[in-house]
C-alpha positions in Angstrom: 0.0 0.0 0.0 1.3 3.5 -1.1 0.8 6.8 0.9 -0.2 9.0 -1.3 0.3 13.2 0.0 -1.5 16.1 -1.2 0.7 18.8 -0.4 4.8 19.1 -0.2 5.9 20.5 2.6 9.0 22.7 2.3 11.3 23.2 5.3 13.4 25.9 5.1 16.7 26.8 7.9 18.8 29.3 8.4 22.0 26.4 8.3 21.9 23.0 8.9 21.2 22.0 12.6 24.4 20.3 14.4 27.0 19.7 17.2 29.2 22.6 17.7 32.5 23.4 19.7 32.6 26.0 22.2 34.2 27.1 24.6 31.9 26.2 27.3 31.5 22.6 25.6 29.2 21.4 22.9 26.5 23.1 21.6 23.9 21.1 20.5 22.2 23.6 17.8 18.4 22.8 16.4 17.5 24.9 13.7 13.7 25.8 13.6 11.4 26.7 10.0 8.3 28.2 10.3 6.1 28.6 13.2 3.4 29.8 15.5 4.2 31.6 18.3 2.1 33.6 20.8 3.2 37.0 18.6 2.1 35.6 15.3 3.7 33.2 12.8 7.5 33.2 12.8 9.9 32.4 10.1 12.6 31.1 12.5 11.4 31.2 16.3 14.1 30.7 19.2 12.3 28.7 22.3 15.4 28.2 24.3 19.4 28.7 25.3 21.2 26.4 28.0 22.3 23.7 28.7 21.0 19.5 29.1 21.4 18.5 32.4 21.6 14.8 31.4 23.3 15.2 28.0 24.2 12.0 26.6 20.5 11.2 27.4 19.1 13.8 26.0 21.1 13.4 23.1 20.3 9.5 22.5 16.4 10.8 23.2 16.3 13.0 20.5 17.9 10.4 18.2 15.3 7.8 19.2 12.3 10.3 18.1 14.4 10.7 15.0 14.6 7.0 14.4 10.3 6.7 14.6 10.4 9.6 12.1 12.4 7.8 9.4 10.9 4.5 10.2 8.2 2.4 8.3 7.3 -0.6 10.3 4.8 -2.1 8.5 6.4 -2.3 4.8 10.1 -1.6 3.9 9.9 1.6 2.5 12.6 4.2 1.6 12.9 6.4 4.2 11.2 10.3 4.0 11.0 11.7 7.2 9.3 14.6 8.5 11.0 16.8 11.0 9.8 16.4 14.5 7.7 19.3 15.6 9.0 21.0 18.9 6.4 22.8 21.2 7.9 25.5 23.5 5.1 24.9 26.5 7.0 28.0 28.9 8.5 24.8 31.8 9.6 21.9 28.8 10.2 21.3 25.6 8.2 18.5 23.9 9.7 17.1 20.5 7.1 14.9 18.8 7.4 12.2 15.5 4.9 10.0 13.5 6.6 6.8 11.5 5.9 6.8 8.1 3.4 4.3 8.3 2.0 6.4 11.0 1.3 3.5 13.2 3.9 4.3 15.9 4.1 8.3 17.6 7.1 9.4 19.6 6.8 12.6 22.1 9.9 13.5 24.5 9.1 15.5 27.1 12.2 17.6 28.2 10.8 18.9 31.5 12.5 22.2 33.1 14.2 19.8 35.6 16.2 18.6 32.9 16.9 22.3 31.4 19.1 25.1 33.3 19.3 28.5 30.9 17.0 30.9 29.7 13.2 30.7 29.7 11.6 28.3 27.8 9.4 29.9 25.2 5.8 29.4 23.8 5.2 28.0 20.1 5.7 25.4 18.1 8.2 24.7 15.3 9.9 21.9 12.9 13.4 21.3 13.5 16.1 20.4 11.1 17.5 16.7 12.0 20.2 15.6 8.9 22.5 12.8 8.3 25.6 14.6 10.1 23.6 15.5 12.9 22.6 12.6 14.0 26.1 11.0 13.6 27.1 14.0 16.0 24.6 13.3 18.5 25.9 9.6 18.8 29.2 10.7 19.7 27.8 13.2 22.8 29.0 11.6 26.2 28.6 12.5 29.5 31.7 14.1 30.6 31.0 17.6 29.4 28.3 20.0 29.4 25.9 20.2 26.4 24.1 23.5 25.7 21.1 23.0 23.4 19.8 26.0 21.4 16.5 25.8 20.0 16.5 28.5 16.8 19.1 30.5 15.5 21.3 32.6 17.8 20.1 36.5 17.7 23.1 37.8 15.2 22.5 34.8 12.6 18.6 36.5 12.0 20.1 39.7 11.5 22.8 38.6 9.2 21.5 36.0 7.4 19.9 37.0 3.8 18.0 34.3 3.5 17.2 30.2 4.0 20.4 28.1 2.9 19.0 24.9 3.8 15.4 23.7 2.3 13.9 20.6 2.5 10.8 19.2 0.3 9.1 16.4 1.6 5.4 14.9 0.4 2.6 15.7 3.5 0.6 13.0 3.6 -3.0 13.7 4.5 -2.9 10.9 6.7 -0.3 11.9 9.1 -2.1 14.8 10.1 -4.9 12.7 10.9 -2.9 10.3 12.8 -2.0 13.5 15.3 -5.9 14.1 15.6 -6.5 10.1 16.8 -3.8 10.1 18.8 -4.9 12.1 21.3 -8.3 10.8 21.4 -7.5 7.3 21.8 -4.5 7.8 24.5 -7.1 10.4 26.0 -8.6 7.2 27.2 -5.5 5.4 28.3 -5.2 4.6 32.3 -1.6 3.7 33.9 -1.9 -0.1 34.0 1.9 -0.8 35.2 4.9 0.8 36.1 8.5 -0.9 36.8 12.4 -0.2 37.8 14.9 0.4 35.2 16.2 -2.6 35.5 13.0 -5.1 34.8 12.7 -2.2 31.6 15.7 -3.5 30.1 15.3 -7.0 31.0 11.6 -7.1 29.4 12.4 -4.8 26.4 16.0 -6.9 25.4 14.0 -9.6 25.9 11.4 -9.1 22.9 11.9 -10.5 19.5 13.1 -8.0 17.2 11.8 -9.5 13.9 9.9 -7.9 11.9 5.7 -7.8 13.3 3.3 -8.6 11.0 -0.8 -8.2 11.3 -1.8 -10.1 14.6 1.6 -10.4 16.1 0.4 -8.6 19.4 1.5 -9.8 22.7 0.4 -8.7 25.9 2.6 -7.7 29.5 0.9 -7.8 32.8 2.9 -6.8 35.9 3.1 -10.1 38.4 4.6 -8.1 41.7 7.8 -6.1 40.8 8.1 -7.5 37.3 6.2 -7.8 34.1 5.7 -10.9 32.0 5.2 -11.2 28.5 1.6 -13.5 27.4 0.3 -14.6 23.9 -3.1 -14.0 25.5 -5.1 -10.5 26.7 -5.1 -12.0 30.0 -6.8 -9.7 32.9 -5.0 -6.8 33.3 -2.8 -6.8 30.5 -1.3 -4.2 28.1 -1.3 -5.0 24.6 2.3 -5.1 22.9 0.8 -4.7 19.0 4.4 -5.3 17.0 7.1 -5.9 19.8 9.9 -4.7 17.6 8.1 -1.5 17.0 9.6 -0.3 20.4 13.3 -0.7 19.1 13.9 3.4 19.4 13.7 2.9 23.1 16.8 0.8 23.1 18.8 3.4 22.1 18.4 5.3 25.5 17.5 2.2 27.4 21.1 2.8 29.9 19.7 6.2 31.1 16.4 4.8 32.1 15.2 5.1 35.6 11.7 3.2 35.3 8.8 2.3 32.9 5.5 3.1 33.1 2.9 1.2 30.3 -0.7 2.7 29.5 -4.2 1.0 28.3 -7.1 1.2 28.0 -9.3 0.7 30.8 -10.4 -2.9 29.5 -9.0 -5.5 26.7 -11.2 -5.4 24.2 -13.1 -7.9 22.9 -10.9 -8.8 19.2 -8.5 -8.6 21.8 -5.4 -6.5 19.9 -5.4 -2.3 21.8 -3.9 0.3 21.4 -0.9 1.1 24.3 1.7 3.8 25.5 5.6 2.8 26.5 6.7 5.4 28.9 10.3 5.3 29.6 11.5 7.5 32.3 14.6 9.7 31.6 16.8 12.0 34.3 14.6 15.0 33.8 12.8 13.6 31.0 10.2 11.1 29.6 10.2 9.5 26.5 7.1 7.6 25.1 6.3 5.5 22.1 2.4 5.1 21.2 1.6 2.0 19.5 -1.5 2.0 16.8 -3.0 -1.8 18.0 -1.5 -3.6 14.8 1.7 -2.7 13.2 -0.7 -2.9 9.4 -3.3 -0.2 11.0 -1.8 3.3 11.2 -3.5 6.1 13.5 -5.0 7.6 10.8 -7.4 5.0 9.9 -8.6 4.0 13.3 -11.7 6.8 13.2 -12.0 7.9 16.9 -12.4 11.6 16.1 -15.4 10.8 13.8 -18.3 11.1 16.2 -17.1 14.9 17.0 -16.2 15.9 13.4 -19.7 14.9 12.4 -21.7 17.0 14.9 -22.3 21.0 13.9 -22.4 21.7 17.7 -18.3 20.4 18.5 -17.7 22.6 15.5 -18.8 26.2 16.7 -17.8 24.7 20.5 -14.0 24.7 19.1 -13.8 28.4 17.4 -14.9 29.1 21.3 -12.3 27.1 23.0 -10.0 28.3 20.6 -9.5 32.0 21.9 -9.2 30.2 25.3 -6.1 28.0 24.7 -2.5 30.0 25.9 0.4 28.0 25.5 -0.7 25.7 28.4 1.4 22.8 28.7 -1.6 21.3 30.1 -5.2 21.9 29.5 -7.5 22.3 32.4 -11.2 21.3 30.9 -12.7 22.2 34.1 -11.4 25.4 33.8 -12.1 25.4 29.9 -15.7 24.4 30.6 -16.3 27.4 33.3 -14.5 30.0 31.3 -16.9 29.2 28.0 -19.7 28.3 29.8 -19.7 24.5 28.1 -20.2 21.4 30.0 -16.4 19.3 30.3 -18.1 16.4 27.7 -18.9 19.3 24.8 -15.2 20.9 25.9 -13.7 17.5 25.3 -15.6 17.7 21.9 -14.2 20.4 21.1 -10.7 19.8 21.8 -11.1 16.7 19.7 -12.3 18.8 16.4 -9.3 21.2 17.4 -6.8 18.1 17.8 -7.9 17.4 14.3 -5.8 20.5 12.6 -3.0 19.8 15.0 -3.9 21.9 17.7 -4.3 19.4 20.6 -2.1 16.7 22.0 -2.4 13.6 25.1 -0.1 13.5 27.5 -0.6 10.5 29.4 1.8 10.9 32.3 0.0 14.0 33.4 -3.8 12.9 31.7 -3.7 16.0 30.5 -4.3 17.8 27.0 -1.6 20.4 26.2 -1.9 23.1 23.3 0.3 23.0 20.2 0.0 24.7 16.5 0.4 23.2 13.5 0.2 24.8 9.8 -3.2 22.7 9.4 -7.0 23.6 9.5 -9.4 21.5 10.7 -11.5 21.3 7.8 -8.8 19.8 6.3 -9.0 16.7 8.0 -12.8 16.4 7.5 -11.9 17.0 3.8 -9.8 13.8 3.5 -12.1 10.9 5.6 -13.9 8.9 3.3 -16.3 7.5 6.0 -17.4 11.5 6.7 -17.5 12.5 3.6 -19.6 9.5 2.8 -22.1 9.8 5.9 -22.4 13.6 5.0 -23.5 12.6 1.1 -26.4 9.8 2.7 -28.0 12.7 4.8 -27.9 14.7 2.1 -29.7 12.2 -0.5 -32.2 11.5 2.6 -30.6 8.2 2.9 -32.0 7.9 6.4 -35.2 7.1 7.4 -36.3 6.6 11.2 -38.1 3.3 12.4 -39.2 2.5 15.4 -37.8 1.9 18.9 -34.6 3.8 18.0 -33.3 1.5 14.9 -33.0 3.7 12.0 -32.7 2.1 7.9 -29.5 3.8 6.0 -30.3 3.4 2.8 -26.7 3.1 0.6 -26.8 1.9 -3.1 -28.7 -1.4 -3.5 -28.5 -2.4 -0.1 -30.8 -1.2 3.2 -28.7 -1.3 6.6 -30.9 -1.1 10.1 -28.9 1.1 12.5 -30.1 0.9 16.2 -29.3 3.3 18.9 -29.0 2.0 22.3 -27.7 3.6 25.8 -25.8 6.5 23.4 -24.1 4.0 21.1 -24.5 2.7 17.4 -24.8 -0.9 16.0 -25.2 -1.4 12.2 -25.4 -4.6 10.3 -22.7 -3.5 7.8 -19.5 -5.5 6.9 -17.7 -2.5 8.4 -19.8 -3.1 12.2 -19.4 -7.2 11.6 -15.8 -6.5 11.5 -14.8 -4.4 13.9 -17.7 -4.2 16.2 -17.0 0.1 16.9 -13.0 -0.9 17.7 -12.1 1.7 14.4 -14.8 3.8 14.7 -18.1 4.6 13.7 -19.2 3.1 10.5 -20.6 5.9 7.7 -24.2 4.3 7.9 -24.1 5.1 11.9 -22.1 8.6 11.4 -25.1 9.6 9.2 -27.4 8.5 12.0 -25.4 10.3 14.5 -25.7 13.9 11.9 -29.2 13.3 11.7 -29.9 12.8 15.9 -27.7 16.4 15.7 -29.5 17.9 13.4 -32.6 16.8 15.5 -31.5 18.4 18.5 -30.1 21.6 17.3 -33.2 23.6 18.6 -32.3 22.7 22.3 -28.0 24.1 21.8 -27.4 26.9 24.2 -28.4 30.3 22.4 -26.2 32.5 21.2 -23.0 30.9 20.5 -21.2 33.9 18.6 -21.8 36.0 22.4 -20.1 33.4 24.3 -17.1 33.3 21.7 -17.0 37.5 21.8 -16.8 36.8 25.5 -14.6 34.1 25.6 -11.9 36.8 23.1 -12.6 39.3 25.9 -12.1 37.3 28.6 -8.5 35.4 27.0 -7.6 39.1 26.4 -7.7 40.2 29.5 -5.2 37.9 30.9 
């Protein structure tokens, strides 16, 4: 299967990022192209100046988010990388990655106790990662300070004419939506186990590093201090979709001080989940979030449908927009008082907003943070079939109500009964028979759930374009 992108992307850097001598020690320089920052878009923001506190971790971290971003793991595939996107959050520095088959995201979390220099800015940005850099970072050791820059030093914006590095890479559509799923499906995640350093590197040199195929999951359930591997979603359990996919935590597996794994709350029924690899890092976290089979990338698993489809999540989200500042995490509650939404329709609409970039998980802290990203969110409603197709039913009054809450979606020459029960859809579709809600809403319940919306659109609060005027007001004033 080909990934096919309808954009190119063009990266452009003052100079190549690398590993400098100085005389205080290395320099560890990450050049930045293009961003949003809370003054408006920037050609080349600067977020920080100091130094690493634990630098040959820090420097094997950042190769190891690096690695997921040239990977494929599903097919062999030339490698065409995106840069990882750095968010300035004002106390850390998150670098995030998608593989190319989108199926495994990497975030490091460089928290301030793992920074000592200037204040840590607010935005977000791509940063150059080449060839000689990363053979650079490899060679960073322990023995002498590292001071990371993120953007280009003060005299290099004044001096320089122009870009002198530019990078064109294909955008696929579907790594964009793989950042909107993401944080609705770790959103749900619960901490299910947590270990030493030492049982991390015994269970993660202990996994078979061959190449996973569909239905290779295993599952780990912590038994006392330790965790054991089972070919079974035992009680308890986290899945392990594609063992080898976690080989970029090897790289910094020395500097680990524990290991923390996420779930779901339950194992599902087929079995194979989704699951977050935490590995804990002297003043930093790195984790690896597994799409639950190394053939399924994050784009395709449909968890954001349900609020793109609604007309209500959408005018909730230009509301909650104004609000968001930088945080590096997102109160709802505080969301939901300032807008005057209930948490579940604030949740909403941080999922529609996730869906042009603009929201990520972090499940250490269960908590949404904000981040910007040169997407809109229409965009990703543009590119999903299953939307796009529920939207066209409604609109050739494919749906016709029955009774006791079962509903027939008419679609070519073929009549499917959807029935609504305690908030949830069933259909009798190939799509429902298959995967019984685990990817989503199929488009004969999404055009259901847009005609239930549509139903209820005379009981939405009033006057939606007041609240936003006085949600502007109120984020100004701060």
């Amino acid at each position: 299967m080909t990934t096919t992108a309808s954009a190119v992307h063009t990266y452009t850097y003052l100079r190549p990022s690398a590993v400098r001598g100085g005389a205080g020690g290395p320099e560890l320089g990450l050049e930045t192209s293009g961003g949003a920052t809370p003054a408006g878009a920037s050609a080349h923001p600067r977020f920080f100046s100091g130094f690493v506190t634990a630098p040959e971790a820090a420097a094997a971290a950042l190769l190891s988010v690096a690695d997921v971003a040239s990977a494929h793991y599903h097919q062999r595939l030339a490698a065409a990388s995106l840069d990882p996107v750095v968010t300035g959050s004002g106390d850390r520095l998150r670098f995030e990655s998608f593989s190319g088959c989108c199926g495994v995201y990497a975030r490091l979390d460089i928290l301030g106790e793992g920074l000592d220099g200037d204040d840590i800015g607010h935005g977000t940005t791509n940063v150059d990662v080449n060839n000689p850099l990363r053979e650079a970072l490899v060679r960073v050791g322990p023995s002498d300070p590292l001071h990371l820059r993120v953007g280009p030093e003060e005299l290099e914006v004044t001096t320089f004419d122009g870009p002198v590095v530019e990078k064109k890479v294909p955008l696929p559509d579907r790594w964009l939506r793989g950042f909107a799923e993401t944080q609705v499906i770790a959103s749900a995640f619960d901490l299910r186990a947590e270990v030493t350093a030492a049982e991390a590197v015994r269970l993660l040199r202990s996994l078979p590093r061959a190449r996973s195929g569909a239905g290779s999951a295993l599952w780990v359930v912590q038994a006392g201090r330790s965790l054991r591997p089972t070919t079974r979603p035992v009680p308890g359990a986290v899945c392990l979709p594609g063992p080898d996919r976690l080989s970029a935590l090897l790289r910094v597996l020395r500097h680990a001080t524990g290991l923390r794994l996420y779930g779901p709350p339950a194992t599902t029924a087929s079995g194979a989940a989704a699951s977050a690899w935490e590995l804990l890092l002297p003043g930093m976290r790195l984790t690896l979030t597994l799409s639950p089979d190394p053939a399924r990338g994050f784009s395709g698993e449909g968890a954001v449908l349900e609020a793109l489809s609604g007309e209500e999540a959408a005018e909730d989200a230009d509301l909650v927009s104004v609000l968001l500042a930088w945080e590096p995490r997102v109160d709802v509650g505080e969301l939901a008082r300032q807008s005057g939404l209930t948490p579940q329709r604030v949740r909403a609409a941080l999922t529609v907003l996730g869906t042009a970039g603009r929201i990520g998980y972090d499940t250490a802290e269960a908590a949404y943070f904000h981040r910007e990203l040169p997407y809109d969110a229409g965009r990703a409603e543009r590119h999903n079939p299953r939307l796009r197709a529920a939207r066209e039913l409604v609109a050739a009054g494919a749906v016709r109500a029955e009774a006791d809450g079962v509903f027939t979606v008419a679609a070519g020459d073929h009549d499917h009964r959807v029935r609504s029960g305690g908030g949830a859809l069933s259909c009798t579709c190939r799509w429902w028979a298959r995967y019984r809600g685990g990817r989503g809403p199929c488009r004969h319940a999404l055009a259901v759930r847009i005609t239930l919306d549509a139903r209820n659109d005379s009981d939405a609060p009033a006057s939606a374009a007041a609240a936003t005027a006085n949600a502007t007001t109120t984020a100004g004033a701060r």
